[in-house]
C-alpha positions, 0 to 999 in steps of 0.5 A: 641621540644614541651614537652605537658604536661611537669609536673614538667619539668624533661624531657624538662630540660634534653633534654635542657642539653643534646641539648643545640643548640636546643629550648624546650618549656614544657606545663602543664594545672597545675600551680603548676607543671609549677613552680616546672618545673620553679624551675627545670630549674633553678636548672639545669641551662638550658636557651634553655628551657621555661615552659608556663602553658596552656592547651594542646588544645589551644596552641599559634595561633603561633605555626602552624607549629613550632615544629620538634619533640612533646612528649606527655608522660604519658598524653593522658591516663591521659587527658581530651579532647583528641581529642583537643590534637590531632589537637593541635599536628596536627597543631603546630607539621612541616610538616616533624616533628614526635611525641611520645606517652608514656603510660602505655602498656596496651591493650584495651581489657580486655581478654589481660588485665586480666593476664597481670601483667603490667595492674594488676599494672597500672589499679588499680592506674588509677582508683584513678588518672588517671580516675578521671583526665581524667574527669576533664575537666569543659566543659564536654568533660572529656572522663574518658579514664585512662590506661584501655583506652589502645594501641589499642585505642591511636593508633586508635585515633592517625590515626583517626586524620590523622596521620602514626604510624610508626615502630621505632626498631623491636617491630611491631606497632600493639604490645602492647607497651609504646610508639607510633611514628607517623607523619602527 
């Protein structure tokens, strides 16, 4: 399982737990979290886990192919260069492998948004983090999306990339939601 865009590794390590005949590798661009995660991991004493600190567009050449399962939480509202995330997934997630998305469930559309008191909580915060994160890329390619970003369009750049989203339990996949299931 790839974990990208891991901070501080809470996720990748309890999955470690939880399956200790499987192989994590948690991803983070920030340093800082990366050793925080390293601390996590000693702490809960996992050794199926591995953290690397690298951005989430350019992952190991090695990697094509090598991953069963990619989870991308609270990242894609958050990260600069989304589109390079997307071929990264494409490419380093197996033919048969399935991915999750998780962010804050927000519609794209501000008429959904104004009455919506999960974007009254969300949108205010994102203005001072998430904006601001989500233009941080050096080269420019920043795209400033945050939570206003929205379902809807995650979703459009999720297929955009040529993948399926696919329906897990009985909530439809064109309704506003935290995560977002889809495989190549």
């Amino acid at each position: 399982m790839l974990d990208l865009g891991c901070g501080y590794g809470r996720h990748a390590c309890r999955v470690g737990q939880l399956y200790p005949e499987s192989s994590v590798i948690g991803v983070d661009m920030d340093q800082i979290s990366i050793d925080r995660a390293m601390e996590e991991q000693q702490t809960v004493g996992v050794k199926n886990v591995q953290f690397i600190c690298t951005v989430g567009g350019h992952l190991p050449s090695d990697w094509t192919d090598k991953f069963d399962f990619v989870v991308i939480n609270q990242v894609m509202h958050d990260a600069p260069g989304v589109d390079d995330i997307m071929k990264e997934v494409k490419r380093v997630l197996n033919p048969d492998g399935f991915a999750a998305a998780w962010d804050p469930p927000v519609s794209s559309y501000p008429k959904e948004q104004a009455n919506n008191k999960q974007a009254q909580q969300f949108l205010p915060f994102s203005v001072f983090s998430c904006l601001p994160m989500s233009l941080s890329d050096p080269s420019g390619k920043g795209e400033g999306l945050g939570v206003g970003w929205g379902y809807q369009r995650k979703k459009e750049k999720i297929e955009e990339h040529g993948f399926r989203v696919i329906q897990c339990g009985d909530v439809d996949v064109n309704t506003v939601q935290e995560r977002i299931v889809f495989k190549k």
